[in-house]
PAZAVEX-472907 format. One record per residue: residue in three letters; y, z, x of N, C-alpha, C, CB in turn. Coordinates in Angstrom, 1 decimal. Atoms other than C-alpha are relative to their C-alpha. Glycine has a CB too. Example, Ala and Ser with C-alpha at 12.3 -4.5 7.8 and 13.67 -1.06 7.14 Angstrom:
2
R   rest   nnorth      nup    neast   canorth     caup   caeast   cnorth      cup    ceast   cbnorth     cbup   cbeast
R    ala     -1.2      0.0      0.9      -4.5      7.8     12.3      1.2      0.0      0.9       0.0      1.2     -1.0
R    ser     -1.1      0.0     -0.9      -1.1      7.1     13.7      1.1      0.8     -0.8       0.5     -1.4      0.4
END
This chain:
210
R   rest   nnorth      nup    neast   canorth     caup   caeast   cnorth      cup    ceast   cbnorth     cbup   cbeast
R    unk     -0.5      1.0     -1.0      -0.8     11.2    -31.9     -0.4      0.4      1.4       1.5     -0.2     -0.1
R    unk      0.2     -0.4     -1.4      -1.9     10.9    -28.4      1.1      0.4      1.0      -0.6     -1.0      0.6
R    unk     -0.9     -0.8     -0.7      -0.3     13.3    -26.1      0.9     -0.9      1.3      -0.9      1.3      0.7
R    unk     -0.8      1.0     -0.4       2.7     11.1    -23.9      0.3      1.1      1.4       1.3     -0.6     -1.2
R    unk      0.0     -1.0     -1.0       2.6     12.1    -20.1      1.1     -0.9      0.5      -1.4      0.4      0.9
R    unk     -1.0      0.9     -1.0       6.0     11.1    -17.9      0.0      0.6      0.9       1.4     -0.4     -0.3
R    unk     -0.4     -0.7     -1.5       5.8     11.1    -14.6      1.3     -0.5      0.5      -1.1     -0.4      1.2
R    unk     -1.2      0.7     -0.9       9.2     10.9    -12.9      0.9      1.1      0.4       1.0     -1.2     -0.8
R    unk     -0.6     -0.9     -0.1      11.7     12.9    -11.7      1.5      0.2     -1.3       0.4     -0.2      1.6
R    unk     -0.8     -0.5      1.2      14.0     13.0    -15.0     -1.2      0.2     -1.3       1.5     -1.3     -0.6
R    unk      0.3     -0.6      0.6      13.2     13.6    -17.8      0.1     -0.5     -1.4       0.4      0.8      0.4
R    unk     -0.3      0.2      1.1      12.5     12.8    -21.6     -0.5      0.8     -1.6      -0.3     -1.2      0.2
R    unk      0.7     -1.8      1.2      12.4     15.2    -25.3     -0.8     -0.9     -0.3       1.0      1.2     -1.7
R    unk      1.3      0.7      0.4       9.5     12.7    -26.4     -1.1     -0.1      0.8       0.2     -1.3     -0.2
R    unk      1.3     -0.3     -0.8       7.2     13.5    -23.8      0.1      1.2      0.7      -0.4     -1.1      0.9
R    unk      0.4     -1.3     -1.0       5.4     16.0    -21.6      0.5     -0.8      1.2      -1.8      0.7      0.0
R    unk     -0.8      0.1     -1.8       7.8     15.8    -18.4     -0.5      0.5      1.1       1.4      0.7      0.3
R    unk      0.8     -0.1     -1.1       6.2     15.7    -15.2      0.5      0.0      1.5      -0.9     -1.1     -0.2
R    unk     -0.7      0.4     -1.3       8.3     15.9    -12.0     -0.8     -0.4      0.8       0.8      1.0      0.5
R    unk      1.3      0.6     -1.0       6.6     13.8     -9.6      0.5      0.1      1.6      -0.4     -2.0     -0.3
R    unk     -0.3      0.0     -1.3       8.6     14.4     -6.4      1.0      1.2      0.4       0.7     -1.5      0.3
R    unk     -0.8     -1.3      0.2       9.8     17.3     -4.8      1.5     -0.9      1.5      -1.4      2.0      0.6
R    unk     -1.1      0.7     -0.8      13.3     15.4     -2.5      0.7      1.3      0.8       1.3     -0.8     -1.2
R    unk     -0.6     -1.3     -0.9      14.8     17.0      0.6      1.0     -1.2      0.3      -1.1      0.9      1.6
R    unk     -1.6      0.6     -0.3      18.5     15.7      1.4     -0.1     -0.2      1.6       1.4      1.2     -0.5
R    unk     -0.7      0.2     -1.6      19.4     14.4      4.7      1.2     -0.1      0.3      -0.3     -1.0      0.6
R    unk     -1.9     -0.2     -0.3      22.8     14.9      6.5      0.2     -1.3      0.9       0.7      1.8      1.2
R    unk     -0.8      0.6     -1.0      22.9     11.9      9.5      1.4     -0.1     -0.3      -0.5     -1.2      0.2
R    unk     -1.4      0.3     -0.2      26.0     11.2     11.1      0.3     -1.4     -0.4       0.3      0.2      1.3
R    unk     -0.6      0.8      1.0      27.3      8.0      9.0      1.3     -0.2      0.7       0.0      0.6     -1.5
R    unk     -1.4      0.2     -0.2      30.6      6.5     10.3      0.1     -2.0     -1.1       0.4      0.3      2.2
R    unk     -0.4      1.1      0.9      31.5      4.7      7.0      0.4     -1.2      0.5       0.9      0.5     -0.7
R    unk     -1.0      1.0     -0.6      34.1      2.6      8.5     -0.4     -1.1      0.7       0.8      0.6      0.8
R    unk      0.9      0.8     -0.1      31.5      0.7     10.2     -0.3     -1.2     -0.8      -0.8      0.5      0.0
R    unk      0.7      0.8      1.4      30.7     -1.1      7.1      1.1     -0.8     -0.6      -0.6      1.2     -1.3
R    unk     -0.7      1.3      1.3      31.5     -3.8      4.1      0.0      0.5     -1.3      -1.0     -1.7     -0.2
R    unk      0.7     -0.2      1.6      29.2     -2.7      1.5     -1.0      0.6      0.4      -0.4     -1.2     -1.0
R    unk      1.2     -1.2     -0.1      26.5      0.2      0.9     -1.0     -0.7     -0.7       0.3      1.6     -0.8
R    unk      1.2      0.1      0.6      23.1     -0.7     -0.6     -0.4      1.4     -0.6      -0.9     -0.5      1.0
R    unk      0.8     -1.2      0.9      21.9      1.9     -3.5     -1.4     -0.8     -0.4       1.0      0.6     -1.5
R    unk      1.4      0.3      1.1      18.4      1.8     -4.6     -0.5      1.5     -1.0      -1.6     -0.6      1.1
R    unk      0.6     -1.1      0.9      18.0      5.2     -6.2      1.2      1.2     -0.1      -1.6      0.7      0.8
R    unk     -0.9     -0.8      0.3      19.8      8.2     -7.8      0.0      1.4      0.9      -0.1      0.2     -1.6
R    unk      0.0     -1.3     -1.0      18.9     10.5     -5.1      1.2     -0.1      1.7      -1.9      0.1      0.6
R    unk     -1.0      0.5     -0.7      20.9      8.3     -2.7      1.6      0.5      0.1      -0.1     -1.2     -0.4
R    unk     -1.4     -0.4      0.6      24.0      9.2     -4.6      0.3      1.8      0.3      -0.1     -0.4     -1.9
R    unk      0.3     -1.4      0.2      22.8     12.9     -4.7      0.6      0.5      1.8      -2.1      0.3     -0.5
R    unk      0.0      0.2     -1.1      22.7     12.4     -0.9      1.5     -0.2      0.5      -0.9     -1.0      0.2
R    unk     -1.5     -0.2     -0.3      26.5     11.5     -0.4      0.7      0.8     -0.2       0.7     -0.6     -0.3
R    unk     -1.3     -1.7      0.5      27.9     14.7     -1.9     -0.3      0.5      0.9      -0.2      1.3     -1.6
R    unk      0.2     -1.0     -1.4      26.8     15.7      1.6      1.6     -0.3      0.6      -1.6     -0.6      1.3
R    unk     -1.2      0.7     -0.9      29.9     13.8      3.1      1.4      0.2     -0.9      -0.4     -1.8      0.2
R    unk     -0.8     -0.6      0.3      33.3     14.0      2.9      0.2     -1.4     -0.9       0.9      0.8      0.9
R    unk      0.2      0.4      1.2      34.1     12.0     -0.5      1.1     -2.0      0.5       0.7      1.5     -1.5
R    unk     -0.8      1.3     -1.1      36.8      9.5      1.5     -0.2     -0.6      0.7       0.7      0.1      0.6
R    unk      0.6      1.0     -1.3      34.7      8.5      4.1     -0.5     -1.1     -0.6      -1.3      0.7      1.0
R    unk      0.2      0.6      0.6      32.8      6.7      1.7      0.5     -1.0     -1.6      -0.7      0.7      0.3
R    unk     -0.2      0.6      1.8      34.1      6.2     -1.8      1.2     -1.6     -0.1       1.2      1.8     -1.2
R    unk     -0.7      1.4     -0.1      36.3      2.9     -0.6     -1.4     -1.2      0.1       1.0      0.0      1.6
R    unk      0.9      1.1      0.0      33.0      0.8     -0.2     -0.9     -0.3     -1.1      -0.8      0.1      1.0
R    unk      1.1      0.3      1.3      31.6     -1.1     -3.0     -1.3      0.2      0.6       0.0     -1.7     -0.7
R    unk      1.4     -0.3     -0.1      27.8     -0.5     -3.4     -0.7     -1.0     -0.8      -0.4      1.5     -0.4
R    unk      0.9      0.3      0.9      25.3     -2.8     -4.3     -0.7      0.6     -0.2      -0.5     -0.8      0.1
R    unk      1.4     -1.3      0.7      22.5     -1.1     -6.8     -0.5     -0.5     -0.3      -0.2      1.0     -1.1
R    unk      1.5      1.1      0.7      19.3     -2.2     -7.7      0.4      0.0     -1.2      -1.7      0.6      0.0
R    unk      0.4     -0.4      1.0      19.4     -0.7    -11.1      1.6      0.2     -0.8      -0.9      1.3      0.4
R    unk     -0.6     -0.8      0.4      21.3      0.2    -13.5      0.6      1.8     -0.4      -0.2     -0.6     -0.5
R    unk      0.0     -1.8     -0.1      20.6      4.2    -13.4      0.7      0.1      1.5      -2.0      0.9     -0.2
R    unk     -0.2     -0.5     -1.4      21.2      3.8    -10.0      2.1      0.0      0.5      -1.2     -1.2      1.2
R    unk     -1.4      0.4      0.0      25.0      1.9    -10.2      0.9      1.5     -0.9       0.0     -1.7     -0.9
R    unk     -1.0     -1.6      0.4      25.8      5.3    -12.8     -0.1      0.7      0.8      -0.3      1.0     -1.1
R    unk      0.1     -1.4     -0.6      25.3      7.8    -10.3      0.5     -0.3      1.2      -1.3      0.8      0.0
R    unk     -0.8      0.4     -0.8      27.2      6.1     -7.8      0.9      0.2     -0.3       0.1     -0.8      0.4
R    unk     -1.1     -0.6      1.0      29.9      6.0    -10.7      0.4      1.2      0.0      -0.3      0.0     -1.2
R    unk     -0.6     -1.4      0.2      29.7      9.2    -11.2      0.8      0.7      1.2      -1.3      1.0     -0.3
R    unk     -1.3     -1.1     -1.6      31.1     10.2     -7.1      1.3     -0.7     -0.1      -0.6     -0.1      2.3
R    unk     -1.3      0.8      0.1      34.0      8.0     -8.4     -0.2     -1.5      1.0       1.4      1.1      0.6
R    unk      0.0      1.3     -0.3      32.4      4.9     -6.7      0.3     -1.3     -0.3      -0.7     -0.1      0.1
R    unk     -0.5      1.3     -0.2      33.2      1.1     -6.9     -1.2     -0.7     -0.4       0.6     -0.3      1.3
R    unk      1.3      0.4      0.4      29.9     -0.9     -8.1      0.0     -1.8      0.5      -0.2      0.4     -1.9
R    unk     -0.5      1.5     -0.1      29.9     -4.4     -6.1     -0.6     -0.6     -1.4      -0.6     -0.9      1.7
R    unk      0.8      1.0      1.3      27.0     -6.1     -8.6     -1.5      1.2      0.1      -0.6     -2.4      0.6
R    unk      1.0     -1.1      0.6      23.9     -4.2    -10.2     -1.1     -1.4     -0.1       0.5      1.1     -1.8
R    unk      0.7      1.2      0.1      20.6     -6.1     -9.8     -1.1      0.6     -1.3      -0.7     -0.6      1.7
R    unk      0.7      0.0      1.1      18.0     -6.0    -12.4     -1.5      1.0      0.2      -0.2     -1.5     -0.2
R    unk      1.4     -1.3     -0.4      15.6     -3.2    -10.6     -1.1      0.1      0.7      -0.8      0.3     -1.0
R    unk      1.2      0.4     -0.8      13.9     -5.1     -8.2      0.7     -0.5      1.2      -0.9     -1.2     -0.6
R    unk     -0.5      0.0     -2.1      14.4     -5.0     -4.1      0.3     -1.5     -0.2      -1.8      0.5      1.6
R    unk      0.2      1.0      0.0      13.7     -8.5     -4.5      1.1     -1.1     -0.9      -1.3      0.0     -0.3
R    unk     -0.9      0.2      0.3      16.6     -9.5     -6.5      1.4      0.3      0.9      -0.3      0.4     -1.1
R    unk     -0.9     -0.6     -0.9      18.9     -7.5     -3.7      0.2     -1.2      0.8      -0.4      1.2      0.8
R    unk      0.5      1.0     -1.3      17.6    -10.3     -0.9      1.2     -1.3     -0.7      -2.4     -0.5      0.1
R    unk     -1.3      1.5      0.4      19.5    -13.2     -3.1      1.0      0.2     -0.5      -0.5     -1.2     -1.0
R    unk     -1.5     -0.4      0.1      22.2    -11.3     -3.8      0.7      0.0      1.0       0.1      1.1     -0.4
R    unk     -0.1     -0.1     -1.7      22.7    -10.4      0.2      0.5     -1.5      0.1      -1.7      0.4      1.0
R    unk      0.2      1.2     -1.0      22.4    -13.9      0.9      0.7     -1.1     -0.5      -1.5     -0.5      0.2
R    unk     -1.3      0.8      0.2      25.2    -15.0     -1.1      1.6      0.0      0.5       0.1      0.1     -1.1
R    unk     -0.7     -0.1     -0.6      27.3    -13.7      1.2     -0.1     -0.4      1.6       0.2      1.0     -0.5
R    unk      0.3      0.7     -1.4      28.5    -14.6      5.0     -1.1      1.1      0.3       1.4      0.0      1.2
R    unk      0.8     -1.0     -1.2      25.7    -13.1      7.9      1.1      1.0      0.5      -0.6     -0.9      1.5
R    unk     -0.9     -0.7     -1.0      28.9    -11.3      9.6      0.3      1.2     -1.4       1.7     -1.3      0.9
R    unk     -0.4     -0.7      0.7      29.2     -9.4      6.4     -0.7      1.3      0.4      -0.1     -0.5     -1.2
R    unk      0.9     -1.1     -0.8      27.7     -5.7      7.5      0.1      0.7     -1.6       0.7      1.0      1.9
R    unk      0.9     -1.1      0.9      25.6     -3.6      4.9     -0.4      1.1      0.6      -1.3     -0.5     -0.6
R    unk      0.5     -1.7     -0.6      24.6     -0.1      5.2     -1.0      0.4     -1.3       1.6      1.4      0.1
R    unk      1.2     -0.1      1.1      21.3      0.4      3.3     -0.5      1.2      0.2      -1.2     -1.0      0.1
R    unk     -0.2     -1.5      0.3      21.1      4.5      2.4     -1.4     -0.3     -0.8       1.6      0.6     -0.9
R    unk      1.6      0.2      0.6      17.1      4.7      1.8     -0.7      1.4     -0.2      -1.0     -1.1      1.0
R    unk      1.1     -0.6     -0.1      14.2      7.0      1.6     -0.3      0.2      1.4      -1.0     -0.8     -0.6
R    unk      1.0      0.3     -1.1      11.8      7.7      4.3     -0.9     -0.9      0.0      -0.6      0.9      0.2
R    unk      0.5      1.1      0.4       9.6      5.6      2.7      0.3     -0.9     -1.4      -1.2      0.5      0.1
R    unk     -0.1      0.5      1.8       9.9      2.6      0.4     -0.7     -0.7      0.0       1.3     -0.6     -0.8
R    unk      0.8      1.0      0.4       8.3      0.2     -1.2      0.4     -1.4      0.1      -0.3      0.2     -1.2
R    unk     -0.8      1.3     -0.1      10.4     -2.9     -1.0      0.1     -0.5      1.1       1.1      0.0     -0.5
R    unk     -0.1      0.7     -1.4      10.7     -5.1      1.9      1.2     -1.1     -0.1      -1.5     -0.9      0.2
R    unk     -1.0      1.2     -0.5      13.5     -7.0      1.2      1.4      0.1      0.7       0.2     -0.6     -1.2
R    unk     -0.4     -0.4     -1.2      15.5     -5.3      3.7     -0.3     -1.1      1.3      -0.7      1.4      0.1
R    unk      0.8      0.6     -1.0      13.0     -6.8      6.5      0.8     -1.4     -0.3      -1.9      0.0     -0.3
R    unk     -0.1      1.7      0.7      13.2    -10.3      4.6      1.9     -0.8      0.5      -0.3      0.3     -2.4
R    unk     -1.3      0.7     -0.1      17.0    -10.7      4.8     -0.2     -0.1      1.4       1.4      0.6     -0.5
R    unk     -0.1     -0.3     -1.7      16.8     -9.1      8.6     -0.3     -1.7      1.1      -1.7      1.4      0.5
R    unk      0.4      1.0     -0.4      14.4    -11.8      9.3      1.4     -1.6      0.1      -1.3     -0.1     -0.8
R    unk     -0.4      1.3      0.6      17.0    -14.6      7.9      1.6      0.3      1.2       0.1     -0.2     -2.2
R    unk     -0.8     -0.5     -1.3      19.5    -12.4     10.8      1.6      0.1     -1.0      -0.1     -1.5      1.8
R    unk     -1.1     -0.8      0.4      21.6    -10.7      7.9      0.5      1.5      0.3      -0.2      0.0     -1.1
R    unk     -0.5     -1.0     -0.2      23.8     -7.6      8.9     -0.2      0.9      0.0       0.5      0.2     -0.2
R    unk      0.2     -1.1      0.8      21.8     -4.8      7.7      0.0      1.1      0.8      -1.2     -0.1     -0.7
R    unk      0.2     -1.2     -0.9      21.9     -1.3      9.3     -1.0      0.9     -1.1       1.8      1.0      0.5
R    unk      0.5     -0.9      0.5      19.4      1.2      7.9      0.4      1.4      0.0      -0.9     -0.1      0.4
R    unk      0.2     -1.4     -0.7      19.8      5.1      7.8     -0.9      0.8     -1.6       2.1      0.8      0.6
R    unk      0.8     -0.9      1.2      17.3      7.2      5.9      0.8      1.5     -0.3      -1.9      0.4      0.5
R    unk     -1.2     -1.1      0.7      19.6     10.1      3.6     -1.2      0.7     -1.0       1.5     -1.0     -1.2
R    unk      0.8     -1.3      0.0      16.5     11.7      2.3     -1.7     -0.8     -0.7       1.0      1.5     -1.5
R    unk      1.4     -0.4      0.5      12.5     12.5      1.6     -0.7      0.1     -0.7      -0.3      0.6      0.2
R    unk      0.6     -0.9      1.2      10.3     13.1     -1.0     -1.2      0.0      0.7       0.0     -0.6     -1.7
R    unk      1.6     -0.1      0.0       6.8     14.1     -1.5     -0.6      0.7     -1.1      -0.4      0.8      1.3
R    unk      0.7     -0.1      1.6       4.5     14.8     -3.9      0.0      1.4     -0.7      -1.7     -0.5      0.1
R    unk     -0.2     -1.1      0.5       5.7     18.1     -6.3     -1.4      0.6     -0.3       0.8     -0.2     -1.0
R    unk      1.2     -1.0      0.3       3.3     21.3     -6.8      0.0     -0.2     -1.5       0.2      1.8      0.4
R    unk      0.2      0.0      1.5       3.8     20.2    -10.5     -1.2     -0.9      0.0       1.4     -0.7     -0.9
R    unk      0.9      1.0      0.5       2.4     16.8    -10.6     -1.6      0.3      0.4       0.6     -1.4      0.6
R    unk      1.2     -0.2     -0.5      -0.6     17.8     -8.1     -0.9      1.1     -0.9       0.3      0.4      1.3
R    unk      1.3     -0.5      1.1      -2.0     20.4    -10.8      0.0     -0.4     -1.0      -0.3      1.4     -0.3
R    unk      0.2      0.4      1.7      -1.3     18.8    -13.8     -1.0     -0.7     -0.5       1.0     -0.7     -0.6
R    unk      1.0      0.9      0.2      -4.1     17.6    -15.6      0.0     -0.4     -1.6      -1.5      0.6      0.5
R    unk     -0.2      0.3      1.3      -4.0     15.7    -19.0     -1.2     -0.4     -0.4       1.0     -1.0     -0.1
R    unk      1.3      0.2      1.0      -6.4     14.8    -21.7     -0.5     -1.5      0.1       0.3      0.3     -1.8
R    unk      0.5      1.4      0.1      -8.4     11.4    -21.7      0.7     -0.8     -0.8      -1.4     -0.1     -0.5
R    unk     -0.5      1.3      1.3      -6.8      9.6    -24.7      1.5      0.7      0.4      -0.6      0.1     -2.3
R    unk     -1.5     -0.8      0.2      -3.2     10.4    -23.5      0.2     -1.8      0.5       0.8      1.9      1.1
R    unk     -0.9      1.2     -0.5      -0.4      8.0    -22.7      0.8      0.2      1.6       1.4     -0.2     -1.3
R    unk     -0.4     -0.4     -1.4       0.6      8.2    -18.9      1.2     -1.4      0.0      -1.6     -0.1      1.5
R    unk     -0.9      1.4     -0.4       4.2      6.7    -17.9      0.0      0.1      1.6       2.0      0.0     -0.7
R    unk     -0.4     -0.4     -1.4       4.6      6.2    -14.4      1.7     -1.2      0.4      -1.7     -0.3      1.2
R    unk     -1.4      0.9     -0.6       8.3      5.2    -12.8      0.2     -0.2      1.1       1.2      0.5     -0.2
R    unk      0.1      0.7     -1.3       7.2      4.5     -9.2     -0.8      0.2      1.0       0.9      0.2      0.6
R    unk      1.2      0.2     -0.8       5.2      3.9     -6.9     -1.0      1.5      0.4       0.6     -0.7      1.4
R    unk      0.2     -1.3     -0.4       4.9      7.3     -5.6     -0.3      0.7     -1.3       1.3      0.5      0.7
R    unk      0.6     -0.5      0.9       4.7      8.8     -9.2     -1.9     -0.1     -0.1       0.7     -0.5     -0.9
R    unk      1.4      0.8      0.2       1.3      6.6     -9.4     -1.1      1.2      1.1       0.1     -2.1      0.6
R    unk      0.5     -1.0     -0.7       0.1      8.1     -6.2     -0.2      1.0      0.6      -0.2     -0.1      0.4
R    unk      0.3     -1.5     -0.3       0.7     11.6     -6.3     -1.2      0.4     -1.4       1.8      1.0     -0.1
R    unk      0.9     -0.4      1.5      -1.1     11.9    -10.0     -1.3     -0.6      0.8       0.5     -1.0     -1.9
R    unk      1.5      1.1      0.1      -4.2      9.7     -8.4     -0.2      1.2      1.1       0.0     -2.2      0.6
R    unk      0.7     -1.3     -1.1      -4.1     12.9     -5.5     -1.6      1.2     -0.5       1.6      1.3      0.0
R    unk      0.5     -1.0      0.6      -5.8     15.2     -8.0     -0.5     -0.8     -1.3       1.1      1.3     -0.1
R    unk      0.6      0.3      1.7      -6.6     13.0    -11.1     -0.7     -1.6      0.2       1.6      0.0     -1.5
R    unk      0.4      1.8      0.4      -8.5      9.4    -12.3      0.6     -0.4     -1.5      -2.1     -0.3     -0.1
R    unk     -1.2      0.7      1.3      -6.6      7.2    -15.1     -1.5     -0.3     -0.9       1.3     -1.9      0.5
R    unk      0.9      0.0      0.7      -9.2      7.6    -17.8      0.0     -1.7     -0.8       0.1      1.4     -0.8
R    unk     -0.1      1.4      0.5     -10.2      4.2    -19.5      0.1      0.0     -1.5      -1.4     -0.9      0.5
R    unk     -0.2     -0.1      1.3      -9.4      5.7    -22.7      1.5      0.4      0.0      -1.1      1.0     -0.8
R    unk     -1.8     -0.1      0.2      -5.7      6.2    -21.8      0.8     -1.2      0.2       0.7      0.8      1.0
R    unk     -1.0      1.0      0.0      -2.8      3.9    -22.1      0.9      0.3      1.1       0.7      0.0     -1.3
R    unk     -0.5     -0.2     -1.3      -1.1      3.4    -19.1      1.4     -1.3     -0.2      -1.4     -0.4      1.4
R    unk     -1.3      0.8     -0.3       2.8      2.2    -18.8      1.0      0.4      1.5       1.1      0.3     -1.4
R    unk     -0.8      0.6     -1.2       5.1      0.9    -15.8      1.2     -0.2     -0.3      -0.5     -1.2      0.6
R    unk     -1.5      0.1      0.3       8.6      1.1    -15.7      0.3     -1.5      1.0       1.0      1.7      0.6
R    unk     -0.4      1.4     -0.3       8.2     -2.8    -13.6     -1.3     -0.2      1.2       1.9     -0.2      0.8
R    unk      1.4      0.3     -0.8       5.5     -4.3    -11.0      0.3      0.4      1.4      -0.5     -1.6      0.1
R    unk      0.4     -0.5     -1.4       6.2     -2.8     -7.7     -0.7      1.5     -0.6       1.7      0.2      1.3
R    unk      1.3     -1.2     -0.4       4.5      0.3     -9.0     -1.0     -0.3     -1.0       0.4      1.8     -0.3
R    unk      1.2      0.4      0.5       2.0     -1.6    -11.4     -1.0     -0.5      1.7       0.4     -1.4     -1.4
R    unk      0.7      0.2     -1.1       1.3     -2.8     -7.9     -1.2      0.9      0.9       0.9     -0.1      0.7
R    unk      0.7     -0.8     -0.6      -0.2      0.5     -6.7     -0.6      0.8     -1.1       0.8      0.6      1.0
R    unk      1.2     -0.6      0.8      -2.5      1.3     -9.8     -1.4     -0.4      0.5       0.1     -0.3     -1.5
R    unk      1.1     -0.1     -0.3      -6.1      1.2     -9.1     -0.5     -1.6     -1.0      -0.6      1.6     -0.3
R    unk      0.5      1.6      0.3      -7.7     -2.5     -9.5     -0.1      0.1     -1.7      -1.7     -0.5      0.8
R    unk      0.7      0.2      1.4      -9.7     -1.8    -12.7      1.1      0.3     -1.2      -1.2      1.2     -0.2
R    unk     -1.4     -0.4      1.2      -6.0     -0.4    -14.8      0.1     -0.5     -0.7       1.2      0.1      0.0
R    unk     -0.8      0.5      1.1      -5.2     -2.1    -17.7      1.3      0.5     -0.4      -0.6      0.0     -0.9
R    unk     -1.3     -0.8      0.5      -1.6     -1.2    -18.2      1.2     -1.4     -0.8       0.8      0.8      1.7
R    unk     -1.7      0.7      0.9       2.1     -2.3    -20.1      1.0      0.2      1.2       0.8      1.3     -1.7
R    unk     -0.8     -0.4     -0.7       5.0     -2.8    -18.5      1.6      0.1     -0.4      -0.3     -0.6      0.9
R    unk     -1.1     -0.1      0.8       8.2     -1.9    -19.8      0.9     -1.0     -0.1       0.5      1.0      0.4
R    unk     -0.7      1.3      0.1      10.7     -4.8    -21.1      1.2      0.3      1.2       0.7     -0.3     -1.8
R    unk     -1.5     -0.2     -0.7      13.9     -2.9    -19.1     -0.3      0.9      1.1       1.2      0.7     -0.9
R    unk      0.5     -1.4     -1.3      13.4     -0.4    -15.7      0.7      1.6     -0.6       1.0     -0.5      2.1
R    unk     -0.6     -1.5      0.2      14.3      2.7    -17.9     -1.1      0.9     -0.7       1.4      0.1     -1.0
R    unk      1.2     -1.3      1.1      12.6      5.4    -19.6      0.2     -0.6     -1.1       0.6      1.9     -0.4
R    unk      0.1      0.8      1.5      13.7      4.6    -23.0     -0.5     -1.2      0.1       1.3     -0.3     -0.6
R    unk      0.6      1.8     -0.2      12.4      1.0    -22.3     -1.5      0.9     -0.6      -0.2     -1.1      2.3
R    unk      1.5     -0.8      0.2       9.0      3.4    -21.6     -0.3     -0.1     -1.3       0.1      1.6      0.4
R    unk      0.4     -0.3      2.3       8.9      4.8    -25.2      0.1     -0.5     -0.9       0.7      0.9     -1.0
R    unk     -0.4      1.2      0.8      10.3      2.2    -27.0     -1.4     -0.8      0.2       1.4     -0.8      0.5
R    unk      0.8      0.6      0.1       7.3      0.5    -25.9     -1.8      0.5     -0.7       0.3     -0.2      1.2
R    unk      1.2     -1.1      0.6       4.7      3.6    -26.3      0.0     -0.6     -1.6       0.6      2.0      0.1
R    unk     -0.1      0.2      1.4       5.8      3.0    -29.9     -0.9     -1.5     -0.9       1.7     -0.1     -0.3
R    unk      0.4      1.4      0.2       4.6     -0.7    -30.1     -1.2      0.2      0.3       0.6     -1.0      0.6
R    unk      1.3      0.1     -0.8       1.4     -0.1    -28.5     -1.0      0.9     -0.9       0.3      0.6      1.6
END
């Protein structure tokens, strides 16, 4: 069987695990109380509040993109307003079912991929930004090099283009997407899958079919 490469920062026993991002935490000053409701989009976000004192925050529901992302809010004993389906773009018409005077606090990256932040802004919804932490591309992923006939998963954007630093997606490998903002940033010629659900297991479950 062809050798199964996952890039992401967890982790699965059916494949060769690939950490693709090495994350540095950020502390800003945050004055919860400010706020309605938090915006989660990722489990590092969460990772990111165990900086703070657990009360400042743990009274504000959080909208999550994801479902991975709504557990690990769970887990600091959080509140879960609604969980969207894994896509920034699903957040925007969630937002916008509520008043403008409502105030969000969107706990991000340094960089992301989604724009639908901007998009509500534009429509002159409440949003405050503050970036809570960094990544960048791990000394793993940058020397790893896999075999031509393998199965590459990638789970975001950033996975895609730290592996493309040091490697080309051979046209004899099988290439899967955990959803299309990072099928977005494969290289024109790709032929790829894209998983039915935004999870790993989705991933393999699919490997299997294929």
């Amino acid at each position: 069987m062809n050798k199964i490469y996952l890039f992401s920062i967890s982790s699965h026993p059916e494949a060769i695990s690939v950490n693709s991002l090495e994350v540095k935490l950020l502390k800003p000053a945050i004055d919860f109380s400010n706020y309605d409701y938090l915006i989660i989009t990722s489990k590092q976000t969460s990772l990111a509040l165990k900086q703070y004192d657990t009360k400042d925050y743990i009274g504000k529901k959080a909208l999550c993109v994801s479902v991975k992302s709504a557990e690990a809010f769970e887990e600091l004993g959080g509140n879960v307003l609604k969980v969207g389906n894994g896509y920034g773009d699903e957040l925007s018409s969630i937002i916008k079912k509520y008043p403008k005077s409502t105030k969000w606090l969107y706990l991000r990256a340094k960089v992301i991929a989604n724009e639908f932040v901007k998009e509500a802004k534009k429509e002159n919804y409440n949003i405050e930004e503050v970036i809570v932490y960094e990544s960048g591309c791990s000394k793993e992923i940058l020397e790893t090099k896999v075999e031509d006939e393998s199965i590459l998963i990638f789970t975001s954007p950033s996975s895609v283009e730290c592996f493309l630093k040091n490697n080309v997606i051979s046209d004899k490998s099988k290439v899967i997407v955990i959803g299309k903002t990072t099928a977005k940033v494969l290289p024109k010629n790709v032929e790829y899958y894209i998983s039915k659900d935004r999870t790993i297991d989705s991933c393999i479950e699919l490997v299997k079919n294929i």
